[in-house]
Every structure is written in C-alpha cells, then in structure tokens.
C-alpha positions as a Markdown table, in Angstrom:
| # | Residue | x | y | z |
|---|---|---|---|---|
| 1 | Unk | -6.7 | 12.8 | 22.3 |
| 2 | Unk | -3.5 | 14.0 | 24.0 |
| 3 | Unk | -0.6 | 15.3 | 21.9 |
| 4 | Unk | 1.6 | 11.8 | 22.2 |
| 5 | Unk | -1.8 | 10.0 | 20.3 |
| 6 | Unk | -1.5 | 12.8 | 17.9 |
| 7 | Unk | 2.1 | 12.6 | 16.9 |
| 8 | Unk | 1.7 | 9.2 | 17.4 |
| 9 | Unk | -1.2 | 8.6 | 14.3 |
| 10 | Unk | 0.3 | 11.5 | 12.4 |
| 11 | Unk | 3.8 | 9.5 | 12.6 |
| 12 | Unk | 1.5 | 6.1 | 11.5 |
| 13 | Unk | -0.2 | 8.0 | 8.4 |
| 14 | Unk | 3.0 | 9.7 | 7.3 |
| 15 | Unk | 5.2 | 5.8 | 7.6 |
| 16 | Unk | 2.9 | 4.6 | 5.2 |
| 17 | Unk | 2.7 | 7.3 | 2.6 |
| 18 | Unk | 6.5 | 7.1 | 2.9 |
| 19 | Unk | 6.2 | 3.3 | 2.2 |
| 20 | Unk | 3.8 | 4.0 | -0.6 |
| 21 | Unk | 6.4 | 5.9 | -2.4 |
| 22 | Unk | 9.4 | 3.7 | -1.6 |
| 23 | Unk | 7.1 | 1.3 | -3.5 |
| 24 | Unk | 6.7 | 3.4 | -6.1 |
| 25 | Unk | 10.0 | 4.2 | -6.8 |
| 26 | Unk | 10.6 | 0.4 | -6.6 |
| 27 | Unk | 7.8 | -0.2 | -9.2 |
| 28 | Unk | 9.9 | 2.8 | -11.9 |
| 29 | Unk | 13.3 | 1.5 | -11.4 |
| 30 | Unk | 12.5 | -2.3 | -11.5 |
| 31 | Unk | 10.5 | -1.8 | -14.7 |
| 32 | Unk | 12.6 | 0.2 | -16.4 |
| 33 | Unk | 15.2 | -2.2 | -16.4 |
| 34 | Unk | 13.5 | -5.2 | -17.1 |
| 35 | Unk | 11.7 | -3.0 | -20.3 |
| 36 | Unk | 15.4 | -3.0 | -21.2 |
| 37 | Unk | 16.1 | -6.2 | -20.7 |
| 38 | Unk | 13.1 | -7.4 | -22.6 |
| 39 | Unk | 14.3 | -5.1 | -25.3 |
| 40 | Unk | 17.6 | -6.0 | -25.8 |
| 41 | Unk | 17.2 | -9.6 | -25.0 |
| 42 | Unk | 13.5 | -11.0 | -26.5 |
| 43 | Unk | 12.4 | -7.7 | -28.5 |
| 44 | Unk | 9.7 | -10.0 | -30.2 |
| 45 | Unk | 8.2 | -11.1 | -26.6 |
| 46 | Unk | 7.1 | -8.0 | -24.2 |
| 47 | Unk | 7.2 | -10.0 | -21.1 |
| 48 | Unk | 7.5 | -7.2 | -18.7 |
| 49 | Unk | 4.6 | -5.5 | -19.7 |
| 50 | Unk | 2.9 | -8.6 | -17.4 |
| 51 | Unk | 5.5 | -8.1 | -14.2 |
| 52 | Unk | 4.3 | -4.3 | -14.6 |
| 53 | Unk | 0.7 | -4.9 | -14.9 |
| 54 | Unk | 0.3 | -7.2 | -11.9 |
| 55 | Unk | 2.7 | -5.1 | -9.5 |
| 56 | Unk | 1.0 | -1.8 | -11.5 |
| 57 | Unk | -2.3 | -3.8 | -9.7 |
| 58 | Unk | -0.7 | -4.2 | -6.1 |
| 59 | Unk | 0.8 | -0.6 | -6.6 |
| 60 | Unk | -2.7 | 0.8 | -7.0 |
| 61 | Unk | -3.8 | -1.2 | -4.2 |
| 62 | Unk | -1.1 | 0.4 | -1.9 |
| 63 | Unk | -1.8 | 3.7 | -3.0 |
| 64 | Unk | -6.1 | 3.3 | -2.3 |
| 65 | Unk | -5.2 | 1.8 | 1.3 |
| 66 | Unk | -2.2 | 4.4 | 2.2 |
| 67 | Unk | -4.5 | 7.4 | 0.4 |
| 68 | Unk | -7.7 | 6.7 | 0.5 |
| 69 | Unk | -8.7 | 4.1 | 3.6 |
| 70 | Unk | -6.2 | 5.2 | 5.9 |
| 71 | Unk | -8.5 | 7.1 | 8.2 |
| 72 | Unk | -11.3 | 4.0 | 8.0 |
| 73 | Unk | -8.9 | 1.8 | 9.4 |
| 74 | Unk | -7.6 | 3.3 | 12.1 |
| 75 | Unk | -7.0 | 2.7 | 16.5 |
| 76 | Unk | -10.9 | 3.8 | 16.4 |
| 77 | Unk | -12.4 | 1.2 | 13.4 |
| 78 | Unk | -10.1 | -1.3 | 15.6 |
| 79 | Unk | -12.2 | -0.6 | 18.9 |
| 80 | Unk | -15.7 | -0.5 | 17.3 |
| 81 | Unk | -15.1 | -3.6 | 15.9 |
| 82 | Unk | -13.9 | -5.6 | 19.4 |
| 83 | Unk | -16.8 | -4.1 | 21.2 |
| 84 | Unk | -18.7 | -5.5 | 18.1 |
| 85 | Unk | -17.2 | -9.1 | 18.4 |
| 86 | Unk | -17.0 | -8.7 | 22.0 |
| 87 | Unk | -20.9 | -8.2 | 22.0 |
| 88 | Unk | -21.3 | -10.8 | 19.8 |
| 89 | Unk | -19.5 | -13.4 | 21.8 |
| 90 | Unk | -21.6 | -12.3 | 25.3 |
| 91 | Unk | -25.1 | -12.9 | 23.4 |
C-alpha cells in the first residue's frame, strides 16, 4: 500500500469518527432543548424522551459502524465482494 492509500484510508476513518461526534453533539444539544421545551410547555407529557430514544437508536448505530465495522467495510471487503459477484455472474 503506498503512502497516498495510507493517508488516503486514514483521512476516510478519521471523516467518519469526526461525523460520529458532530452527531453526537447534535443528539446533546437538540435534546436538551426539547427536554426544556417539554418541561416548560407539557410537563405532564415527556414527549422527548421518544425523539431521544429513536435518535439515541441511530446514534448507537453510528457509533458501532464508525467504531466498530469500519475496518470490515473497507476498499478491500469492496473488492472481495465484486470478485465474488463477478464470479457468480461468469458461472
């Protein structure tokens, strides 16, 4: 792998972690104010807790693909799998 490739993946992996936490910080702020919104506004109804939970979900799902799967899906998963479909295709 030449040094370009290198920089090149290492500059992928670190995009997405930087995603990951501009989505986190998203996912604080945003909830924050609508918990205060709820509260001053429909005390007696804890609708955010429902926004949260289901972008709590997709946050978790972020962090598992940009943490933990990153290196099973990278340039080299990509190329097994065409020579895989490409072999399938010449049977």
């Amino acid at each position: 792998m030449s040094e370009n490739e290198i920089y090149s993946r290492a500059e992928k992996i670190v995009d997405e972690k930087i995603g990951f936490y501009h989505h986190l910080y998203s996912y604080i702020v945003v909830n924050v104010i609508l918990a205060i919104v709820n509260i001053v506004f429909s005390p007696e109804n804890w609708w955010f807790m429902w926004v949260s939970f289901f972008w709590g979900i997709g946050l978790v799902c972020h962090f598992i693909k940009t943490h933990i799967f990153i290196e099973k899906f990278d340039e080299k998963y990509r190329d097994k799998m065409i020579e895989k479909e490409m072999e399938k295709i010449r049977k």
